[in-house]
mmCIF entry with sequence, helices, sheets and N, C-alpha, C, O atoms, coordinates in Angstrom:
data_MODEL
# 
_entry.id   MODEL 
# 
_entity.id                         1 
_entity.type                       polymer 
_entity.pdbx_number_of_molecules   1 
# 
_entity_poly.entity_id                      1 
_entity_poly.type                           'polypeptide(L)' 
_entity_poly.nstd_linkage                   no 
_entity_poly.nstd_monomer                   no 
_entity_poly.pdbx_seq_one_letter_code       
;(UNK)(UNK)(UNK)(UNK)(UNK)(UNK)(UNK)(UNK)(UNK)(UNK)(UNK)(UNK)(UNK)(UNK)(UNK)(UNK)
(UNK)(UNK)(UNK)(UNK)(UNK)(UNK)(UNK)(UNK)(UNK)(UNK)(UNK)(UNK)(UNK)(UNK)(UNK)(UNK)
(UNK)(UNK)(UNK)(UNK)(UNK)(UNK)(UNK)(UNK)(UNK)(UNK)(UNK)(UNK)(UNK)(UNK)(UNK)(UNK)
(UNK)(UNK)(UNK)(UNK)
;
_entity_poly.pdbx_seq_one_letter_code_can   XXXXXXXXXXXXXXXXXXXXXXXXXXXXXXXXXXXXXXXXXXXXXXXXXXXX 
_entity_poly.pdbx_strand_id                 A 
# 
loop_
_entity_poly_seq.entity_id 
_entity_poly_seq.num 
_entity_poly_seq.mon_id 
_entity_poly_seq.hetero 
1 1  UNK n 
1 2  UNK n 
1 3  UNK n 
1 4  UNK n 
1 5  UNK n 
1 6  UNK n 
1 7  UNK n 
1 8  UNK n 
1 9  UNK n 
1 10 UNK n 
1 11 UNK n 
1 12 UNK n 
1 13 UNK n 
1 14 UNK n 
1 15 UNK n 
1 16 UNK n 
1 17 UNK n 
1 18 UNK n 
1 19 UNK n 
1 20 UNK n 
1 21 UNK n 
1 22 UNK n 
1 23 UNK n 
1 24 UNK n 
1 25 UNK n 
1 26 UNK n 
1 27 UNK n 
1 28 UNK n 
1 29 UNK n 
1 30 UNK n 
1 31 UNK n 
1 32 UNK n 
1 33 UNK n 
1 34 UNK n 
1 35 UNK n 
1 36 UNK n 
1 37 UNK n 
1 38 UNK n 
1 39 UNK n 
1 40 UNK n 
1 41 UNK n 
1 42 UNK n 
1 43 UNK n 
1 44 UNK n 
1 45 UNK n 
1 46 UNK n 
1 47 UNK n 
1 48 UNK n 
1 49 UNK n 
1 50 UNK n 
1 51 UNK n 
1 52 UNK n 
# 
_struct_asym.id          A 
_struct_asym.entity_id   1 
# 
loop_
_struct_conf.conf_type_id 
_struct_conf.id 
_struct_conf.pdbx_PDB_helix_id 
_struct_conf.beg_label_comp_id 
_struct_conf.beg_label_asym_id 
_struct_conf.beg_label_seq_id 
_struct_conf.pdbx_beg_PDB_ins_code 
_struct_conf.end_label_comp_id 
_struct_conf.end_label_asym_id 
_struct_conf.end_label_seq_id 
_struct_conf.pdbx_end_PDB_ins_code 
_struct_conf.beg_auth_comp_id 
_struct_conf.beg_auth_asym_id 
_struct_conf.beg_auth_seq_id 
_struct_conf.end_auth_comp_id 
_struct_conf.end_auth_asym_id 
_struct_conf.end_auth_seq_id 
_struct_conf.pdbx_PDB_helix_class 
_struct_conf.details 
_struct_conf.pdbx_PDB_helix_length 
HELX_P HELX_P1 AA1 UNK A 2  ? UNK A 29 ? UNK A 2  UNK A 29 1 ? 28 
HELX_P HELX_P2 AA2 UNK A 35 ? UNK A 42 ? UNK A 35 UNK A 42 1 ? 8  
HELX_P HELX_P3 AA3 UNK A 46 ? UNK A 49 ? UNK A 46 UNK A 49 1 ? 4  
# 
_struct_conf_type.id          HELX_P 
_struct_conf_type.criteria    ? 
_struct_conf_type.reference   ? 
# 
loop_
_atom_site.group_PDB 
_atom_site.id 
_atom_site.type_symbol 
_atom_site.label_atom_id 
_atom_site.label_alt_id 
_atom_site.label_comp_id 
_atom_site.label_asym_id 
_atom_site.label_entity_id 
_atom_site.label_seq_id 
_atom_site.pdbx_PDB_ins_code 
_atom_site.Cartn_x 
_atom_site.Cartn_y 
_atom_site.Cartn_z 
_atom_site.occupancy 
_atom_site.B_iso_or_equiv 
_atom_site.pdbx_formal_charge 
_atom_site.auth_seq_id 
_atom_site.auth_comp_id 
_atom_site.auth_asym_id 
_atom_site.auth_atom_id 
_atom_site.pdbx_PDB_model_num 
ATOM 1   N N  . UNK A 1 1  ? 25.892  -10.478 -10.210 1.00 0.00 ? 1  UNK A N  1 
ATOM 2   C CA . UNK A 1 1  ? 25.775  -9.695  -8.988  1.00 0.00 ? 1  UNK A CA 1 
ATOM 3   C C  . UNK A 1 1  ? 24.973  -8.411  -9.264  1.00 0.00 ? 1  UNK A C  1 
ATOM 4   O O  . UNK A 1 1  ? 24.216  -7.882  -8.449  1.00 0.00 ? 1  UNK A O  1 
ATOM 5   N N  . UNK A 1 2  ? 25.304  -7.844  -10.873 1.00 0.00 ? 2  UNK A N  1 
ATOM 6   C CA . UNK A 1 2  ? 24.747  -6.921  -10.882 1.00 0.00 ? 2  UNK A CA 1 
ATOM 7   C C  . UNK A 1 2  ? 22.935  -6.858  -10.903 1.00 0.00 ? 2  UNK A C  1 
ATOM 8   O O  . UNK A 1 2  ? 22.265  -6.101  -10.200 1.00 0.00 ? 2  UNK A O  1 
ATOM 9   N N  . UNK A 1 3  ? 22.379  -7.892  -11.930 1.00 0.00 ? 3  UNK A N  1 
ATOM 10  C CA . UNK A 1 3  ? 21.078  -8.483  -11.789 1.00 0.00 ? 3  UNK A CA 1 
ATOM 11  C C  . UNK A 1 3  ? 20.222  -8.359  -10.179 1.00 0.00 ? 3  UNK A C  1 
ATOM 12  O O  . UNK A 1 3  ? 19.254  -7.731  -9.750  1.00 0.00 ? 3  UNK A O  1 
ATOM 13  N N  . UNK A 1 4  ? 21.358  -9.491  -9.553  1.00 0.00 ? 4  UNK A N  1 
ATOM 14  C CA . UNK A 1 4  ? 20.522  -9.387  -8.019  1.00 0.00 ? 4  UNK A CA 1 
ATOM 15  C C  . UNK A 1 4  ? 20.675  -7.995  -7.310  1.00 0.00 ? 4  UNK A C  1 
ATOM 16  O O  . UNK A 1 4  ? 20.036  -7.786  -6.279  1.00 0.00 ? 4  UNK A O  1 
ATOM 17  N N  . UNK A 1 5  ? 21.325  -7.244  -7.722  1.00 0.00 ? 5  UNK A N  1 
ATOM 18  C CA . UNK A 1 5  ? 21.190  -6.002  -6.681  1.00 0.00 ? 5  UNK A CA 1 
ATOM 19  C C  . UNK A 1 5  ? 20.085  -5.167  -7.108  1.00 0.00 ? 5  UNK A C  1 
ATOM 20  O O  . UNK A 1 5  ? 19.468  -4.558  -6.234  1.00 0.00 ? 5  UNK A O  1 
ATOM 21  N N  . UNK A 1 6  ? 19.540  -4.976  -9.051  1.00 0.00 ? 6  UNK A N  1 
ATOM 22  C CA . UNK A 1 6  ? 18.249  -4.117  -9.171  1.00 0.00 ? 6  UNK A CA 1 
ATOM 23  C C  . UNK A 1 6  ? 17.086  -4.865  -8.699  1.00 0.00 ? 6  UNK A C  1 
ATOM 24  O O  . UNK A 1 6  ? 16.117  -4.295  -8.197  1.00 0.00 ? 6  UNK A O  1 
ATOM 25  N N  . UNK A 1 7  ? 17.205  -6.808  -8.932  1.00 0.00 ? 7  UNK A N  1 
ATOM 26  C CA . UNK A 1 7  ? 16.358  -7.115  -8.609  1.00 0.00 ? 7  UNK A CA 1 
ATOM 27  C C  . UNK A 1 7  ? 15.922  -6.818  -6.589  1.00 0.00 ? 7  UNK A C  1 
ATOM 28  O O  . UNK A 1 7  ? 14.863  -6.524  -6.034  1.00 0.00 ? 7  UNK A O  1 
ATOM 29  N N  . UNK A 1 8  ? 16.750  -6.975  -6.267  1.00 0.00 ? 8  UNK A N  1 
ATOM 30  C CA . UNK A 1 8  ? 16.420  -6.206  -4.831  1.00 0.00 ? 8  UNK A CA 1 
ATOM 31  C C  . UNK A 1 8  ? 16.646  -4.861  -4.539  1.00 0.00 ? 8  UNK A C  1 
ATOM 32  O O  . UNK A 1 8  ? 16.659  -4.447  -3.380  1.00 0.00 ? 8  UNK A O  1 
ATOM 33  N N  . UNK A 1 9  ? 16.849  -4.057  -5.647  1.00 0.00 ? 9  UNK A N  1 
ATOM 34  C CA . UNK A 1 9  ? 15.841  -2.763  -5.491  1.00 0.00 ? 9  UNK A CA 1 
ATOM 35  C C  . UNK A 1 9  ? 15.061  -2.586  -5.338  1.00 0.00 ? 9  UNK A C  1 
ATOM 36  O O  . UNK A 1 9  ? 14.424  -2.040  -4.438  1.00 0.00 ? 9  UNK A O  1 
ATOM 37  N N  . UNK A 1 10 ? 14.728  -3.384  -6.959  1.00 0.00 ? 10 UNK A N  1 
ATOM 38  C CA . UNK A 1 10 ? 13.379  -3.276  -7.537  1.00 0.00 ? 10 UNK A CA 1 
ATOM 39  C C  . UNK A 1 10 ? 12.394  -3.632  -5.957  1.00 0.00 ? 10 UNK A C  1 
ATOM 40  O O  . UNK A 1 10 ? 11.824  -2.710  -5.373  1.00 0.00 ? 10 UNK A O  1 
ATOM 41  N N  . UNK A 1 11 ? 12.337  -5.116  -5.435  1.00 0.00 ? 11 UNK A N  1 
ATOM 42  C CA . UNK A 1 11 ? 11.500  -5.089  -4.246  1.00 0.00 ? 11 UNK A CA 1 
ATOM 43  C C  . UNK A 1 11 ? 11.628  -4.220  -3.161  1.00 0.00 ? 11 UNK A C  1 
ATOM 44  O O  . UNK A 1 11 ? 10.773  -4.220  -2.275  1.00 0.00 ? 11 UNK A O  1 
ATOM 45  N N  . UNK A 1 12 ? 12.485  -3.566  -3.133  1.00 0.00 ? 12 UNK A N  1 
ATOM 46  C CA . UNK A 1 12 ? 13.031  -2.772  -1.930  1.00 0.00 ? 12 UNK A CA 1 
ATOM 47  C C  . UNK A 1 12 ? 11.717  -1.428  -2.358  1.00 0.00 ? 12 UNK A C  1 
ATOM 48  O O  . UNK A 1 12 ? 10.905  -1.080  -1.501  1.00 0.00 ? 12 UNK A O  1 
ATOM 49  N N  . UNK A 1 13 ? 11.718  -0.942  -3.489  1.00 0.00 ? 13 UNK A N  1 
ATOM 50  C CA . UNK A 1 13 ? 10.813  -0.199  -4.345  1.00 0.00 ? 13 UNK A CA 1 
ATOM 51  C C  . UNK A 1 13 ? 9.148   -0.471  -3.991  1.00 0.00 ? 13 UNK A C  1 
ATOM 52  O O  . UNK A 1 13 ? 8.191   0.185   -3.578  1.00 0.00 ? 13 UNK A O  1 
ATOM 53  N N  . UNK A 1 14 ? 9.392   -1.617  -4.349  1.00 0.00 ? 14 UNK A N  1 
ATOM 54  C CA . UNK A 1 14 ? 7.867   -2.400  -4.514  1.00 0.00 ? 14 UNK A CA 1 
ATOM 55  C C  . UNK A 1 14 ? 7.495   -2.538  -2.881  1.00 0.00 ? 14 UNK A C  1 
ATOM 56  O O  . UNK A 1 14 ? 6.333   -2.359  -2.515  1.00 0.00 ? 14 UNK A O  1 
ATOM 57  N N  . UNK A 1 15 ? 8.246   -2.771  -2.206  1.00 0.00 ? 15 UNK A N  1 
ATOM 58  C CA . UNK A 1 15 ? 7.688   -2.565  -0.808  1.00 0.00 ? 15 UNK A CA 1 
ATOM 59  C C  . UNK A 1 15 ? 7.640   -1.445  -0.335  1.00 0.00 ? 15 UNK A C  1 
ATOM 60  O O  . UNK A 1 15 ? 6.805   -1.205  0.536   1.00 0.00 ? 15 UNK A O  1 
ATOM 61  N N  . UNK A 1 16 ? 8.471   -0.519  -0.757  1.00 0.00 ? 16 UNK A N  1 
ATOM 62  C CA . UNK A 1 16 ? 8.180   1.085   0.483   1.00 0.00 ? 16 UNK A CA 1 
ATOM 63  C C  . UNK A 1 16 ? 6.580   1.490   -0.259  1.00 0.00 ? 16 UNK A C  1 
ATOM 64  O O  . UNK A 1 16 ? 5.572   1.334   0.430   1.00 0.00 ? 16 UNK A O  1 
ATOM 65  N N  . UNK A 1 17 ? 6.489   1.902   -1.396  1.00 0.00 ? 17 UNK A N  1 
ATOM 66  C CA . UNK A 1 17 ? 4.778   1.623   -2.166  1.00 0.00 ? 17 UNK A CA 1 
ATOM 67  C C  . UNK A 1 17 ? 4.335   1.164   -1.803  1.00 0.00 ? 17 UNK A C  1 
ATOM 68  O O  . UNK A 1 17 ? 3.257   1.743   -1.664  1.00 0.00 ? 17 UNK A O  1 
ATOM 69  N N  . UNK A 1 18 ? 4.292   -0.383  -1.107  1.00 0.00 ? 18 UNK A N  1 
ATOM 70  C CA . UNK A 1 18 ? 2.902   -0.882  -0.456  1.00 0.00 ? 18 UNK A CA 1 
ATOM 71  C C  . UNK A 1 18 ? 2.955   -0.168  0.623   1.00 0.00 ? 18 UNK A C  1 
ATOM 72  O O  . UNK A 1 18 ? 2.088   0.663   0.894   1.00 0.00 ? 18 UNK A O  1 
ATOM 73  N N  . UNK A 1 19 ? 4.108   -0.438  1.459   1.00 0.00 ? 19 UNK A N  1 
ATOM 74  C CA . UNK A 1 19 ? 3.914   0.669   2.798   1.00 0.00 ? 19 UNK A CA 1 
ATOM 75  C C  . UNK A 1 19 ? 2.963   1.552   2.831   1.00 0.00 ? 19 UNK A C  1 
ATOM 76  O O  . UNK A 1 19 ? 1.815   1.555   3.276   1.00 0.00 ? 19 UNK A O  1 
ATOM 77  N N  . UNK A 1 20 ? 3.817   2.525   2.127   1.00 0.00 ? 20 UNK A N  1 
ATOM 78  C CA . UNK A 1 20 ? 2.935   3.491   1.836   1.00 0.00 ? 20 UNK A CA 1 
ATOM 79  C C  . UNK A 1 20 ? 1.383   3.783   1.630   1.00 0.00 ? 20 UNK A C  1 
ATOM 80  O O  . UNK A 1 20 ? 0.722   4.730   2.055   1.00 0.00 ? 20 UNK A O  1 
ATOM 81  N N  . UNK A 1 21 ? 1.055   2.864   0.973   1.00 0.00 ? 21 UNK A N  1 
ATOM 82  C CA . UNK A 1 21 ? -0.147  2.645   0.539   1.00 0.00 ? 21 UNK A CA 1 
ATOM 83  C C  . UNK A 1 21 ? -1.502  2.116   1.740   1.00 0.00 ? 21 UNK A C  1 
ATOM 84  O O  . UNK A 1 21 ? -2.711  2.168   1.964   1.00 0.00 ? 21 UNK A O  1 
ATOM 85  N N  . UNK A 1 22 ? -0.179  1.604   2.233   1.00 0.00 ? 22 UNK A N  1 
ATOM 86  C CA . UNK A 1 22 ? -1.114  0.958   4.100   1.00 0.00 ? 22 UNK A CA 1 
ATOM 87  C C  . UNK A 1 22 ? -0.954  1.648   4.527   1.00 0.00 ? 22 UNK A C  1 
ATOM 88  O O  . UNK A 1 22 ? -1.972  1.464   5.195   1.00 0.00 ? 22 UNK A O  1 
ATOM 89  N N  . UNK A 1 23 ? -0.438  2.834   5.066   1.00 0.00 ? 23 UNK A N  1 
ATOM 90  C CA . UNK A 1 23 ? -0.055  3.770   5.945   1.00 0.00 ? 23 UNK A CA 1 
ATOM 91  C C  . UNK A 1 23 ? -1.512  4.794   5.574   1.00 0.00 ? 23 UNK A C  1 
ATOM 92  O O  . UNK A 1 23 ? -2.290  5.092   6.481   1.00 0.00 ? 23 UNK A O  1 
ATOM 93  N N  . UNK A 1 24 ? -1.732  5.259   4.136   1.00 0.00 ? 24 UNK A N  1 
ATOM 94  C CA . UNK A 1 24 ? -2.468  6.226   3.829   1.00 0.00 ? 24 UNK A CA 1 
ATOM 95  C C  . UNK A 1 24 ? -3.784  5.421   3.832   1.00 0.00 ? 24 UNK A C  1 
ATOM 96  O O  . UNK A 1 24 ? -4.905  5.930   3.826   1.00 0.00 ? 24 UNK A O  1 
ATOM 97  N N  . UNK A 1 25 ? -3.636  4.707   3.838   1.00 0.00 ? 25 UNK A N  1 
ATOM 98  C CA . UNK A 1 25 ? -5.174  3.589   3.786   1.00 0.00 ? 25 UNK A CA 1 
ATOM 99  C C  . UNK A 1 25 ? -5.344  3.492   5.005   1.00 0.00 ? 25 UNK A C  1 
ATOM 100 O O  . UNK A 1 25 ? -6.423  3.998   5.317   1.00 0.00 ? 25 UNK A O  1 
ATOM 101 N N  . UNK A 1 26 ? -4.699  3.011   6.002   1.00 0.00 ? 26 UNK A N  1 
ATOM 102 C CA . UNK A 1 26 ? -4.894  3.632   7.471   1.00 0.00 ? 26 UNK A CA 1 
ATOM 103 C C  . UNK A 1 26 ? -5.528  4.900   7.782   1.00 0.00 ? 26 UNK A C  1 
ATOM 104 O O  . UNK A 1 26 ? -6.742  5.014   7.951   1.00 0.00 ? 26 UNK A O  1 
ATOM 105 N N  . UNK A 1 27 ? -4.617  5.937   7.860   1.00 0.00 ? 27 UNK A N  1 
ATOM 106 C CA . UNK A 1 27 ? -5.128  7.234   8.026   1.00 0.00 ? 27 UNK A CA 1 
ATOM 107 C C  . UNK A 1 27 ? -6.053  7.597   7.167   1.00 0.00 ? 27 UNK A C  1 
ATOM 108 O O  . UNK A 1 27 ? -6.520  8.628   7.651   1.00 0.00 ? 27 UNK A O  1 
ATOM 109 N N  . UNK A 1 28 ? -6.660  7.342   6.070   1.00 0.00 ? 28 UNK A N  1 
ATOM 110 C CA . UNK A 1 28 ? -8.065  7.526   5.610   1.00 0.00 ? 28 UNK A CA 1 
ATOM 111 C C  . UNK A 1 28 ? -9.208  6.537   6.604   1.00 0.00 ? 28 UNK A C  1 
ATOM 112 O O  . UNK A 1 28 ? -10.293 7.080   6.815   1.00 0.00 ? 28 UNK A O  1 
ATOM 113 N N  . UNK A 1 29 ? -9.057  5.540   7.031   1.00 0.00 ? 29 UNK A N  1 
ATOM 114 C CA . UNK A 1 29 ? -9.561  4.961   7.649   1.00 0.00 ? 29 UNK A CA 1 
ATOM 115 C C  . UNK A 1 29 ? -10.038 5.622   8.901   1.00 0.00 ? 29 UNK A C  1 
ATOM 116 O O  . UNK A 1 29 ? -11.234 5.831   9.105   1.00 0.00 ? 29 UNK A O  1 
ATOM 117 N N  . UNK A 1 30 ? -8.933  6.002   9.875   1.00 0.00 ? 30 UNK A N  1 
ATOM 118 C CA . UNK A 1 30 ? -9.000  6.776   10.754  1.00 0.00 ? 30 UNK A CA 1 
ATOM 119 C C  . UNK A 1 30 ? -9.659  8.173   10.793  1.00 0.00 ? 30 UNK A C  1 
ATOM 120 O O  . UNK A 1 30 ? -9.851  8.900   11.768  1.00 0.00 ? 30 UNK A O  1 
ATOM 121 N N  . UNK A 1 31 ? -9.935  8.353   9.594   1.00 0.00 ? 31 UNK A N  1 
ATOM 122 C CA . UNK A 1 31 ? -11.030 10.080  9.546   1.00 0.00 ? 31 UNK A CA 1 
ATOM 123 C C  . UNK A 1 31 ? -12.209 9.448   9.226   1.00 0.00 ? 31 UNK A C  1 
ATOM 124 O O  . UNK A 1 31 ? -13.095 10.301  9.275   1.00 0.00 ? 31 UNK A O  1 
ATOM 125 N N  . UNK A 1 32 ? -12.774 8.099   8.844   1.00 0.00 ? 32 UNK A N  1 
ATOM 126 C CA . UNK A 1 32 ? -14.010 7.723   8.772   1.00 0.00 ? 32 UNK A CA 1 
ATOM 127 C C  . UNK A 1 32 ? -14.404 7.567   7.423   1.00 0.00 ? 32 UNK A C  1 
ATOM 128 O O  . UNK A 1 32 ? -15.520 7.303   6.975   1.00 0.00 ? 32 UNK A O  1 
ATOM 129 N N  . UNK A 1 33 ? -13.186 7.793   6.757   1.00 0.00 ? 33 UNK A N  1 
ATOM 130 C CA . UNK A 1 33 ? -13.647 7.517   5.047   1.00 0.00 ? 33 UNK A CA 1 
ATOM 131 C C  . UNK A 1 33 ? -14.212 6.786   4.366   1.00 0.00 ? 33 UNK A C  1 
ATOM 132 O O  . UNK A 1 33 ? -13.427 5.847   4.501   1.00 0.00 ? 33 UNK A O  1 
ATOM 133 N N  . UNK A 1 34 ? -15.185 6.296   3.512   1.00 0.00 ? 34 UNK A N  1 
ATOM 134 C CA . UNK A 1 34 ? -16.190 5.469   3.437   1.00 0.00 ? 34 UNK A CA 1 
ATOM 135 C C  . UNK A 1 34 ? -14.749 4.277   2.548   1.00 0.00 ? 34 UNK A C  1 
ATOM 136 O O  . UNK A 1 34 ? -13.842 4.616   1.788   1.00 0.00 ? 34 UNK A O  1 
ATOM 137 N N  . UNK A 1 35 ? -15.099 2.963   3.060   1.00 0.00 ? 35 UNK A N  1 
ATOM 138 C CA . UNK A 1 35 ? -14.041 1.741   2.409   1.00 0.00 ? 35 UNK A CA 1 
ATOM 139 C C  . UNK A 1 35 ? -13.848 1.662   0.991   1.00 0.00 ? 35 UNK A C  1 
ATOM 140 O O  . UNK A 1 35 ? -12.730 1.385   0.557   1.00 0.00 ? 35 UNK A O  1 
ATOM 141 N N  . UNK A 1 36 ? -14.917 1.897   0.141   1.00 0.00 ? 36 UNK A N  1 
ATOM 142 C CA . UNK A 1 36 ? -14.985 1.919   -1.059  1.00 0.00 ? 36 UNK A CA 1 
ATOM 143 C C  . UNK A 1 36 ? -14.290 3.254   -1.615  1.00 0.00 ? 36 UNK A C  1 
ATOM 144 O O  . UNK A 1 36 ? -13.952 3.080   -2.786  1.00 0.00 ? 36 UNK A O  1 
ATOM 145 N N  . UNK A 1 37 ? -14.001 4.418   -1.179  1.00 0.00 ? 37 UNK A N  1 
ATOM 146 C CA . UNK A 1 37 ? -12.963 5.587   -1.978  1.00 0.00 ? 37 UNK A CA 1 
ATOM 147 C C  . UNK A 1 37 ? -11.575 5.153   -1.684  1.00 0.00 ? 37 UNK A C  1 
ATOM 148 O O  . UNK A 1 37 ? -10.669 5.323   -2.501  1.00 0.00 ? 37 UNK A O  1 
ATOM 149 N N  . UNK A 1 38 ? -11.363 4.488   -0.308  1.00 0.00 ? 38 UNK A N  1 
ATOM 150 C CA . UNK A 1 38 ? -10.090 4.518   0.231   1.00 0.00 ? 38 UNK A CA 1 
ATOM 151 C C  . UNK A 1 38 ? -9.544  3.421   -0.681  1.00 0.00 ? 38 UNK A C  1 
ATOM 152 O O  . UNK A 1 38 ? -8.417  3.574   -1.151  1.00 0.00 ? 38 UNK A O  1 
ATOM 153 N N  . UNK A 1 39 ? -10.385 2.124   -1.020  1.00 0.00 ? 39 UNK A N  1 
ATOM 154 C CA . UNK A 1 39 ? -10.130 1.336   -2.141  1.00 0.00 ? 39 UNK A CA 1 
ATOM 155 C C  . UNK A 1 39 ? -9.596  2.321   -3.244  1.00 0.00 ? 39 UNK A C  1 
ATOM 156 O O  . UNK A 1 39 ? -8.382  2.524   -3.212  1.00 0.00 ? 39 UNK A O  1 
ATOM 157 N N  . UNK A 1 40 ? -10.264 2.906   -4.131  1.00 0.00 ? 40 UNK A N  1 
ATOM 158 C CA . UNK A 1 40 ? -10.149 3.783   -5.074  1.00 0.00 ? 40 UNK A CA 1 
ATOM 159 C C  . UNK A 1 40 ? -8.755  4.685   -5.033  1.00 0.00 ? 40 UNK A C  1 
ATOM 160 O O  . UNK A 1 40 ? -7.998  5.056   -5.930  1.00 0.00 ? 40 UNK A O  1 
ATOM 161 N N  . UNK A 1 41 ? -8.754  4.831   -3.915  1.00 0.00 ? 41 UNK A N  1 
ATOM 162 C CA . UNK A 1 41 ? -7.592  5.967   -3.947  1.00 0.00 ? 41 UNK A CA 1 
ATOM 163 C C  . UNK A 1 41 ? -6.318  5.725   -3.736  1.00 0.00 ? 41 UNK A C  1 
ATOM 164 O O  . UNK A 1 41 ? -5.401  6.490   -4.034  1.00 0.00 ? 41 UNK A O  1 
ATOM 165 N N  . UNK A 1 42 ? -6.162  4.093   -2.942  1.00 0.00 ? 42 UNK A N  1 
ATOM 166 C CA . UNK A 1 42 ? -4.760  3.411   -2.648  1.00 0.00 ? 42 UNK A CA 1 
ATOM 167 C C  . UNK A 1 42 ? -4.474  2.352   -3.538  1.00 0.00 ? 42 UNK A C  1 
ATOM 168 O O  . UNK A 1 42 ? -3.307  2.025   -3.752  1.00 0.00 ? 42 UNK A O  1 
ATOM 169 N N  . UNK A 1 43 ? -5.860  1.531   -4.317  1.00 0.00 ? 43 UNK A N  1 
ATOM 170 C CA . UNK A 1 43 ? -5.912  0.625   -5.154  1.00 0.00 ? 43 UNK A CA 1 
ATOM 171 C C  . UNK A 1 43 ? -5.777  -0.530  -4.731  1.00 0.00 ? 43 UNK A C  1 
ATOM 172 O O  . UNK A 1 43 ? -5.409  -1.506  -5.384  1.00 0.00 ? 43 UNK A O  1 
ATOM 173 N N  . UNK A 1 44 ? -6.280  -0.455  -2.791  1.00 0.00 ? 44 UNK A N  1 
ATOM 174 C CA . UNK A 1 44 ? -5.983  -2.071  -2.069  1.00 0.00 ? 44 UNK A CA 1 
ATOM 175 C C  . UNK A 1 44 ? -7.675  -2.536  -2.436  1.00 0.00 ? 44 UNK A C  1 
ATOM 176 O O  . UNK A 1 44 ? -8.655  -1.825  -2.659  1.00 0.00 ? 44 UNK A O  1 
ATOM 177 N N  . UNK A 1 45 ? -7.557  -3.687  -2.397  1.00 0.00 ? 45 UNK A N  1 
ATOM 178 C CA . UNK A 1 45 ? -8.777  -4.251  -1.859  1.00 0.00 ? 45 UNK A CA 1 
ATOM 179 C C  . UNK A 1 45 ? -9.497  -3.893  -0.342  1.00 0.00 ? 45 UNK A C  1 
ATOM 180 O O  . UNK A 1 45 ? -8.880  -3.412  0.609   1.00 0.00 ? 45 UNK A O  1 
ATOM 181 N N  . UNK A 1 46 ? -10.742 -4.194  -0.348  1.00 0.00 ? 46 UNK A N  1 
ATOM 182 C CA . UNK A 1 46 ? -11.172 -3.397  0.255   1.00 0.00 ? 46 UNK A CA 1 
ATOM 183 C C  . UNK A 1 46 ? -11.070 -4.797  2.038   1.00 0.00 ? 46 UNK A C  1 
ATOM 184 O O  . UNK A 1 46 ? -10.855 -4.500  3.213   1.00 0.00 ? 46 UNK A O  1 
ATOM 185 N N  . UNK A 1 47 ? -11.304 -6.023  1.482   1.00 0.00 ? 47 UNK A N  1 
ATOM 186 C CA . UNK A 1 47 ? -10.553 -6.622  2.432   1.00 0.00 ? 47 UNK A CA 1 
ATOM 187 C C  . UNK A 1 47 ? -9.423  -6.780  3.167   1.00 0.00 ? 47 UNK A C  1 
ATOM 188 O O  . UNK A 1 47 ? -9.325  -7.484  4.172   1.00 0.00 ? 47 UNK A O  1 
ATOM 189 N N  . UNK A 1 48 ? -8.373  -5.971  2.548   1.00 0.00 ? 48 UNK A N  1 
ATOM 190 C CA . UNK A 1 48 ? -6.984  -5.657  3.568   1.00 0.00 ? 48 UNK A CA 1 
ATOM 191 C C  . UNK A 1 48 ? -7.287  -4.143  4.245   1.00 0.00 ? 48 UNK A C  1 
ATOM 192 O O  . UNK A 1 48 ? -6.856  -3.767  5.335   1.00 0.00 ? 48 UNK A O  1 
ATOM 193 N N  . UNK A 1 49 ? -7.983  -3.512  3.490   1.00 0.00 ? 49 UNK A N  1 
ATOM 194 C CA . UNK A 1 49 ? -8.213  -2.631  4.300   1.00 0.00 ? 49 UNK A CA 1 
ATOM 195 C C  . UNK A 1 49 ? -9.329  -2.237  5.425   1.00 0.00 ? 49 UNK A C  1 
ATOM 196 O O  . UNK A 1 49 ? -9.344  -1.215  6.111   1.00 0.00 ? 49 UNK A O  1 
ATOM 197 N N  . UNK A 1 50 ? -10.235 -3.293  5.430   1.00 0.00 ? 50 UNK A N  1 
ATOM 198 C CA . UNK A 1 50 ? -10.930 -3.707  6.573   1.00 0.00 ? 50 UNK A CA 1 
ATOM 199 C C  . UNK A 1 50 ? -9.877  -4.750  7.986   1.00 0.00 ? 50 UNK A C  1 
ATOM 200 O O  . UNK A 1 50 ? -10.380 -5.154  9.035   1.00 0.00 ? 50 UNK A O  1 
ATOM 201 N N  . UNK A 1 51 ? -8.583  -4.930  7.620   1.00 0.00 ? 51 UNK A N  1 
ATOM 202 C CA . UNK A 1 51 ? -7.772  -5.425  8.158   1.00 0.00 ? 51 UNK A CA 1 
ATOM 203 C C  . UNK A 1 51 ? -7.109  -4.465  9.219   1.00 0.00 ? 51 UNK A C  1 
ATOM 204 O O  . UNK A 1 51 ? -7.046  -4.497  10.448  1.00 0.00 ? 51 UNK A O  1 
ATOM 205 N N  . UNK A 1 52 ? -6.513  -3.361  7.992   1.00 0.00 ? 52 UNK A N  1 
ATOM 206 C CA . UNK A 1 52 ? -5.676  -2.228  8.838   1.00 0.00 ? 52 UNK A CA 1 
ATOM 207 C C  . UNK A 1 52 ? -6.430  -1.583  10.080  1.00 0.00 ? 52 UNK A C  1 
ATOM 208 O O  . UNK A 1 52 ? -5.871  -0.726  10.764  1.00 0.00 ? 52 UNK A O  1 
# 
């Protein structure tokens, strides 16, 4: 029991970070930021972030 509860931390973890990461990749998006820094700076590909 104890295993499965860090292991669903652990993703609980690993997802608010991506969140995150779409959220600010968004709002760089939204000021006109060129695709290739916003890559750089969130570490998405630059195809999900032609998505957001």
């Amino acid at each position: 029991m104890k295993k499965g509860m860090e292991q669903g931390m652990e993703k609980g973890i690993e997802q608010g970070a991506s969140d995150e990461r779409k959220k600010n990749a968004k709002a760089m998006k939204t000021l006109g930021l060129p695709l290739e820094a916003i890559a750089k700076v969130t570490g998405m590909p630059i195809d999900d972030i032609e998505k957001l």
